[in-house]
OpenMM code with the backbone's topology and positions (N, CA, C; nanometers):
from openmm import Vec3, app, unit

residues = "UNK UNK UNK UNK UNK UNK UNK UNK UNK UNK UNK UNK UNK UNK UNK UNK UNK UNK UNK UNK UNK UNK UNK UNK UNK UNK UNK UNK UNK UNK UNK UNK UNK UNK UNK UNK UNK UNK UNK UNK UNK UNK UNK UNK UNK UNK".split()
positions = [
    Vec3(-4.8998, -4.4049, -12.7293),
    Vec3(-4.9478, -4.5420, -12.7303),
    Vec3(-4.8311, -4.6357, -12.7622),
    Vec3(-4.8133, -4.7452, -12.7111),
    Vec3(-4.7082, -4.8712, -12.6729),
    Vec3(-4.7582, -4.9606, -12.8042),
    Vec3(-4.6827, -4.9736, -12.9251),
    Vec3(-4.6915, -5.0618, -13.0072),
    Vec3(-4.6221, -5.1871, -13.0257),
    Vec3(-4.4900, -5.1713, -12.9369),
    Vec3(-4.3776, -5.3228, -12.9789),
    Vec3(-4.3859, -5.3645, -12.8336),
    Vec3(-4.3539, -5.4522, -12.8247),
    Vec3(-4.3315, -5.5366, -12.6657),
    Vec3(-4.2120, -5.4841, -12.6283),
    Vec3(-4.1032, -5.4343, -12.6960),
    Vec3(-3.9832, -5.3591, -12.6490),
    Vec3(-4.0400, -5.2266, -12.5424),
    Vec3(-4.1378, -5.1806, -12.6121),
    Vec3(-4.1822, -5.0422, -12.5337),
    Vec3(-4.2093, -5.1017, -12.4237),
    Vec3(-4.3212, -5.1759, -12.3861),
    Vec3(-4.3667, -5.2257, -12.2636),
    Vec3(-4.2690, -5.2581, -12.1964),
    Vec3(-4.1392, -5.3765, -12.1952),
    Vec3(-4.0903, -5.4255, -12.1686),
    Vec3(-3.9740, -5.3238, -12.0879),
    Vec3(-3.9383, -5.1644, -12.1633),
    Vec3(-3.8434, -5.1386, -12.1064),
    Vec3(-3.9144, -4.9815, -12.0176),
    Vec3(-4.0364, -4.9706, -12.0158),
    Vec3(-4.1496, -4.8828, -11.9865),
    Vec3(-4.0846, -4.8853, -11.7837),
    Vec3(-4.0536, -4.7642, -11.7138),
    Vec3(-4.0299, -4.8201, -11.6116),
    Vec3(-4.1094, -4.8304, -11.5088),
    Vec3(-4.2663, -4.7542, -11.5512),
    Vec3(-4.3987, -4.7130, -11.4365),
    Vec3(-4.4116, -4.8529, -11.3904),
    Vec3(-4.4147, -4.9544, -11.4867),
    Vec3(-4.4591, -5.0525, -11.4397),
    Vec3(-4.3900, -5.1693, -11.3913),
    Vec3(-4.4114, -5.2551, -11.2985),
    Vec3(-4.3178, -5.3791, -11.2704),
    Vec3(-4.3619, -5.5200, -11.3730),
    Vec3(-4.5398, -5.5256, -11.3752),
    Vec3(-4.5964, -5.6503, -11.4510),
    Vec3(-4.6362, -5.5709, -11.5760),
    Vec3(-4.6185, -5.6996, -11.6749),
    Vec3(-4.6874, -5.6677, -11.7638),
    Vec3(-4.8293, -5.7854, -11.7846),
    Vec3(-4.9230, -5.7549, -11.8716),
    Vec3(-5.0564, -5.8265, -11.8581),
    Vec3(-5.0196, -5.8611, -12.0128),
    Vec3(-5.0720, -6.0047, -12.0083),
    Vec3(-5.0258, -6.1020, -12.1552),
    Vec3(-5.1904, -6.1494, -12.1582),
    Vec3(-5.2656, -6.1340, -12.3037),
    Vec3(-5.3869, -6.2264, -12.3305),
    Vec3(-5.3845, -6.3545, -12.4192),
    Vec3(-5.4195, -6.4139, -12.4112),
    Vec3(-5.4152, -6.5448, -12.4970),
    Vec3(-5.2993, -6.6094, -12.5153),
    Vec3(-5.2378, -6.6417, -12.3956),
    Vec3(-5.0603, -6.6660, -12.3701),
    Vec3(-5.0912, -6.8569, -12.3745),
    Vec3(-4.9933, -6.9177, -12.4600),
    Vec3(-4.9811, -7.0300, -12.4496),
    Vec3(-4.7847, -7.0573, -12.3675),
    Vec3(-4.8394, -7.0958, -12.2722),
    Vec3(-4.7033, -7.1720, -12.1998),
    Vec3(-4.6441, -7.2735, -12.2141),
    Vec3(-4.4885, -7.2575, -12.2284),
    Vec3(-4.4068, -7.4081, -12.2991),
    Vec3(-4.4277, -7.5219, -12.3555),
    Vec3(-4.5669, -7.4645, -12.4770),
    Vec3(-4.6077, -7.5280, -12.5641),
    Vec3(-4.7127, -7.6173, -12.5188),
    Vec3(-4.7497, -7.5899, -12.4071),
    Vec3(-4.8847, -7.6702, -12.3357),
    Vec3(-4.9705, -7.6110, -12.2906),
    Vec3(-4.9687, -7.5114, -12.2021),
    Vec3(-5.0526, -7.4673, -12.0823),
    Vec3(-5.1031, -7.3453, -12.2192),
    Vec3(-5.2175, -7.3369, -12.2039),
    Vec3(-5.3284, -7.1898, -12.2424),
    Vec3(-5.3869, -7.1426, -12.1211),
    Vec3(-5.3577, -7.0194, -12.1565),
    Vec3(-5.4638, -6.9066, -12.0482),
    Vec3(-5.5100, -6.8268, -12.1235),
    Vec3(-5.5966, -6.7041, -12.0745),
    Vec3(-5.6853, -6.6349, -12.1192),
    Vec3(-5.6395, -6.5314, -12.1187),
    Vec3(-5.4901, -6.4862, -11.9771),
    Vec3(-5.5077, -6.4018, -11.8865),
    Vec3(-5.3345, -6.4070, -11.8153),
    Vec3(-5.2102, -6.3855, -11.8460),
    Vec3(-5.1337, -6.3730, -11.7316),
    Vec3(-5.0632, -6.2473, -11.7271),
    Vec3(-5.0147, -6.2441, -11.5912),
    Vec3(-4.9380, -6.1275, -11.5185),
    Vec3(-4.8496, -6.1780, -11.5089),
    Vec3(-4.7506, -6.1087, -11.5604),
    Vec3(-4.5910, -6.1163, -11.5260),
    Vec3(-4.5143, -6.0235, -11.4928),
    Vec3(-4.4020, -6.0762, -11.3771),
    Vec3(-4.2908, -5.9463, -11.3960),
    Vec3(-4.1744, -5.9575, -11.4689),
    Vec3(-4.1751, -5.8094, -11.5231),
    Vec3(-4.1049, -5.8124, -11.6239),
    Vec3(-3.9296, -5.8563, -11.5909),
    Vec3(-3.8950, -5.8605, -11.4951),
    Vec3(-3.7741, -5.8951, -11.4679),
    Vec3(-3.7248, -6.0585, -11.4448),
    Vec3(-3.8687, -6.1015, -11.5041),
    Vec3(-3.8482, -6.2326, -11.5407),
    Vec3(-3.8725, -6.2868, -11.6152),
    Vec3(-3.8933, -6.1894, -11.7528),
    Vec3(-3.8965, -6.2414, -11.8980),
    Vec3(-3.7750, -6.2935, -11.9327),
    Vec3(-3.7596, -6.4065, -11.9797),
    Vec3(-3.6338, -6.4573, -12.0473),
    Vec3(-3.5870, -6.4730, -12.2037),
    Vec3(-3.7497, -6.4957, -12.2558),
    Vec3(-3.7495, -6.4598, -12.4247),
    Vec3(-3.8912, -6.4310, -12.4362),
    Vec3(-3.8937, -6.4144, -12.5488),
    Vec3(-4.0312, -6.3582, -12.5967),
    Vec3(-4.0430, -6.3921, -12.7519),
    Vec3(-4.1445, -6.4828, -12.7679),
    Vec3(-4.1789, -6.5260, -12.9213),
    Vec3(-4.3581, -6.4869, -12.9680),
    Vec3(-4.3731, -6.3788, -13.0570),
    Vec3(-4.4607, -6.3197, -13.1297),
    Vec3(-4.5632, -6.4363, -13.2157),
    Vec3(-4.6719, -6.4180, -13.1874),
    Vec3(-4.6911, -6.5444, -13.2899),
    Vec3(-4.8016, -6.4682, -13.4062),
] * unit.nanometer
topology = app.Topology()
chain = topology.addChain("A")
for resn in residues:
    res = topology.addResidue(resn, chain)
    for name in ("N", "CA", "C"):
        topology.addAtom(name, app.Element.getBySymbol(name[0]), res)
C-alpha cells in the first residue's frame, strides 16, 4: 500500500495520478482531478 505522494509519484504502472478535494492556484476547487504525472511541478500537503 502507497502512503507518501513520493510513492505514487515515482510508481511507473501508472502515467495519471487521481487527486480528491484539490484546490487550484488558490481559487479553483474540485472534487475530482486527473493528472499526469509528468506534469507535476510542486506539490503542497495541506
Amino acid at each position: 500500500m502507497r502512503n507518501r505522494i513520493s510513492d505514487a509519484i515515482n510508481e511507473g504502472v501508472r502515467l495519471f495520478i487521481s487527486l480528491t478535494d484539490v484546490v487550484i492556484d488558490d481559487k479553483e476547487r474540485s472534487g475530482f482531478v486527473a493528472i499526469n504525472k509528468n506534469l507535476i511541478e510542486s506539490v503542497i500537503q495541506l
